[in-house]
N, C-alpha and C positions, 0 to 999 in steps of 0.2 A: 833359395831362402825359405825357411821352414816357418810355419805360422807365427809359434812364438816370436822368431826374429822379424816377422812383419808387424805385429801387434806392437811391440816397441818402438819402432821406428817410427809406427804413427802415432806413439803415444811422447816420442822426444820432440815429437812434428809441433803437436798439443803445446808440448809444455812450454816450447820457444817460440810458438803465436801468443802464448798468454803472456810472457815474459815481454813479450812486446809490444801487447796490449796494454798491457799495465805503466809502461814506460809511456806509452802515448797519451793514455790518461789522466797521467800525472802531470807531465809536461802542459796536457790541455791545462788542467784546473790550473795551474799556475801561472800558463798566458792571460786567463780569464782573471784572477787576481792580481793581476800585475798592475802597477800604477798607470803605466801606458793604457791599458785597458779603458781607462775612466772612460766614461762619456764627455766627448764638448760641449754638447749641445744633446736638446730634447730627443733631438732625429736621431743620434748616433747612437747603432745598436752594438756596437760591438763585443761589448761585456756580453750582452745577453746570448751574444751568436757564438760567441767564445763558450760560455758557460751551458749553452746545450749542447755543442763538441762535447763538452767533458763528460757530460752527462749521458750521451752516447757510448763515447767513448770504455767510460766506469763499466756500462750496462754488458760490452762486449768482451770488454774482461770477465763478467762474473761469468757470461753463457758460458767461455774456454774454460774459465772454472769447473762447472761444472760437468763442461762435457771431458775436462781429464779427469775428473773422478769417478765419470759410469765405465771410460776407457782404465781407469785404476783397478776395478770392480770386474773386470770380463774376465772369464775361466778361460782358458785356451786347450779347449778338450776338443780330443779327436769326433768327426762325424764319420759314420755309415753312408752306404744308399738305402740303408733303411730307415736314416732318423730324418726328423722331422726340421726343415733346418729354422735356426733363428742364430741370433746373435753369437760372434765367433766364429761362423761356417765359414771358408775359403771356399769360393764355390766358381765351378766351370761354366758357363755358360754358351748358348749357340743363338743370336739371335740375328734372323733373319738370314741366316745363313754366315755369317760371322762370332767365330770363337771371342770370347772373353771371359776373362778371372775378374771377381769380384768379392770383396773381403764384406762382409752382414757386419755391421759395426753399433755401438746404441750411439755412438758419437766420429765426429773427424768426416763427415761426407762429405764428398766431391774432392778429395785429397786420391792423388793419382801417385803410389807408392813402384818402383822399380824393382824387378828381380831377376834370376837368370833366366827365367821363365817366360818373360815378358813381364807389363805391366799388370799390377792390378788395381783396379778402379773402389774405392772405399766407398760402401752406400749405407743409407742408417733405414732403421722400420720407415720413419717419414715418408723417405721417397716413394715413389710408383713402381720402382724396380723392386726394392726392400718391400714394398707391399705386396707384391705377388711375391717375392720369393718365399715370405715366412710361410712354413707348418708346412711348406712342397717338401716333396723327394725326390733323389733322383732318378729320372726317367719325365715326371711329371714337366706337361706344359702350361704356357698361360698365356696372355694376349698382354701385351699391352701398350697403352695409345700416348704414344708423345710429341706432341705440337700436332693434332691429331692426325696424327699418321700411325695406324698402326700396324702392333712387329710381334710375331708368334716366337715367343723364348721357349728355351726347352732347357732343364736343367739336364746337364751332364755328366760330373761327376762332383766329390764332396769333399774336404779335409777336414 
């Protein structure tokens, strides 16, 4: 599977969590309005409980919003072992003595996309991984410490 056709895939990924975040939120507000809903009594919070679900729920809609429009917005251009990587890179890794592919993403983290290749792991700048990767090359190492334990990465190679 070639870059572009993984960028899509996690960009259909995006689009069908939002699509079902938006269903859920809607659903919420409308449990929360429902006559059932009322309060019996002073004590009974359920309206309220209901009505911060939704309000939640709205909130997680807009982030998938958002994040399929920076995933709308990503150029899918090739990289060197001489460019500097950031967002878009398909990137080889070896960490701690363990090969893995990892897609530089500004959005969709922690989305584990399939190939003939094997997996590869979707990481954003945010993370601790996507932090050391940005502005490396390939060849370049880095350290880095998770649930502190830490694991010496080496980039590999680039797409």
């Amino acid at each position: 599977m070639d870059k572009k056709a993984l960028i899509e895939v996690l960009r259909e990924r995006l689009a069908h969590e939002l699509a079902e975040a938006r269903r859920v939120a809607t659903d919420t507000a409308a449990a929360a309005n429902h006559p059932e809903a009322r309060p019996e009594n002073d004590k009974d919070t359920r309206k309220i409980e209901l009505s911060y679900l939704a309000a939640g729920q709205a909130a997680r809609a807009y982030e998938l919003e958002a994040a399929a429009a920076l995933l709308a917005t990503l150029p899918v251009l090739p990289f060197t072992a001489e460019d500097a990587l950031k967002a878009g890179a398909l990137v080889e890794l070896d960490a701690d003595g363990k090969r893995q592919r990892v897609l530089l993403s500004p959005a969709g983290g922690g989305q584990r996309l399939a190939t003939e290749h094997g997996e590869v792991s979707v990481v954003t700048p945010q993370s601790p991984l996507g932090q050391g990767l940005l502005g490396k090359r390939v060849g370049d190492s880095f350290e880095l410490v998770v649930a502190g334990q830490a694991r010496e990465v080496e980039i590999l190679d680039v797409e």
